[in-house]
C-alpha positions in Angstrom: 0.0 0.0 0.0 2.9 2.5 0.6 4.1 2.1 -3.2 1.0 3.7 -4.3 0.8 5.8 -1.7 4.0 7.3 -2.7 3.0 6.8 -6.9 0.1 8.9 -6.0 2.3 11.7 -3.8 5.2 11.7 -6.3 2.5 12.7 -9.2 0.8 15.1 -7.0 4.2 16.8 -7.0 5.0 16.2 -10.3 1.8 17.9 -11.3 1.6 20.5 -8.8 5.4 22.5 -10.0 4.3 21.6 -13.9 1.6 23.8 -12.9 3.3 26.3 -11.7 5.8 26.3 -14.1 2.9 26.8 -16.4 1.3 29.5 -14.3 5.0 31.5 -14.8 4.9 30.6 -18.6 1.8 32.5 -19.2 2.7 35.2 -16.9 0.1 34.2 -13.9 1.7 33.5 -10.6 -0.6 30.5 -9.7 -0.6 27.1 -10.3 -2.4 26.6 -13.4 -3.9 23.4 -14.1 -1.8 21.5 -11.6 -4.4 18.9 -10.0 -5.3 18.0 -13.8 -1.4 17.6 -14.5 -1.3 15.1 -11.5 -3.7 13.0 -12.3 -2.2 12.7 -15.8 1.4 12.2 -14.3 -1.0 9.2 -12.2 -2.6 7.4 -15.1 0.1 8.0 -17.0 2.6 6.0 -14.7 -0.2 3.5 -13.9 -0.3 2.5 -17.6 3.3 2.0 -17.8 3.2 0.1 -14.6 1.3 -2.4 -15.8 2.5 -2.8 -19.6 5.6 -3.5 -17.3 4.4 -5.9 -14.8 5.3 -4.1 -12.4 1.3 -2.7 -11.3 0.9 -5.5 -8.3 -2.5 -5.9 -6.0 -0.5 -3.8 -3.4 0.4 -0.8 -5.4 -3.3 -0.6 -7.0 -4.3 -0.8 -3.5 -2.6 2.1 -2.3 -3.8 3.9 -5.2 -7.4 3.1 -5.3 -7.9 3.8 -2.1 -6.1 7.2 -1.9 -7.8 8.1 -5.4 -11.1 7.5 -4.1 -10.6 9.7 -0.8 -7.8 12.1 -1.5 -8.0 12.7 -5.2 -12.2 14.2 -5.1 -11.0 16.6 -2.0 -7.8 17.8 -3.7 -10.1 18.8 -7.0 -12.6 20.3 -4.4 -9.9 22.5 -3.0 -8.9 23.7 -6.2 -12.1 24.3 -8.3 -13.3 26.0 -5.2 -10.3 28.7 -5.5 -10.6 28.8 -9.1 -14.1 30.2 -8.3 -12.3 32.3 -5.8 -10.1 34.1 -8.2 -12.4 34.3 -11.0 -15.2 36.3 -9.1 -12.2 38.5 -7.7 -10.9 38.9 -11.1 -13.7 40.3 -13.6 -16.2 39.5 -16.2 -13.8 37.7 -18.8 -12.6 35.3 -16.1 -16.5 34.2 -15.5 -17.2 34.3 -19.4 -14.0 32.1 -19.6 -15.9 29.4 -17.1 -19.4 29.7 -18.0 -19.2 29.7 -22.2 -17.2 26.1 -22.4 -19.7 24.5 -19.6 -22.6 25.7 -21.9 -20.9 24.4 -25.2 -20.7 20.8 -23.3 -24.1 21.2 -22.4 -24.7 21.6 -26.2 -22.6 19.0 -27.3 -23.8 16.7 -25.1 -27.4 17.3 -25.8 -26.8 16.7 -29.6 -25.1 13.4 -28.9 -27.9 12.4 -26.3 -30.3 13.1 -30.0 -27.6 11.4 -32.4 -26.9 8.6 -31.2 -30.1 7.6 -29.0 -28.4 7.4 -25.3 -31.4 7.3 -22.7 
């Protein structure tokens, strides 16, 4: 359980200064898209894990069960600071969070029609 305890921690890391590093690229000084980055860094490693041999019942223990307790907070956190600094930061920051939510809503709806999903 410790090995994926510390797979999980080493991509939270991993992710967490590639989005900072990010953040500085674009001239922000947050961390930009670091939780997304991790989990990448995470399926990314699992994948190669196991194409390896080396993904045992241990190791996918530690990370299941972190994933399905840590993982849902850590995205909490940060979506709820995202909100944070887009109210504090004006209207184009809200337009850039609202507009793609209602293009999915869209796109979804006219797969729901295409292809017949209930």
């Amino acid at each position: 359980m410790i090995y994926g305890i510390a797979l999980l921690a080493f991509s939270f890391l991993l992710g967490q200064w590639m989005g900072i590093i990010l953040g500085h690229w674009i001239g922000i000084d947050s961390n930009v898209g670091g939780v997304g980055f991790a989990m990448l860094i995470l399926m990314l490693t699992k994948e190669a894990f196991q194409r390896r041999g080396w993904f045992n019942a241990e190791l996918e223990y530690g990370v299941d069960f972190w994933g399905k307790l840590y993982i849902p907070v850590v995205v909490a956190m940060a979506a709820s600071l995202n909100v944070k600094a887009a109210v504090t930061s004006g209207s184009l920051a809200i337009a850039a969070g609202i507009i793609p939510v209602i293009v999915v809503f869209i796109i979804f709806r006219y797969l729901n029609k295409t292809l017949k999903i209930s």
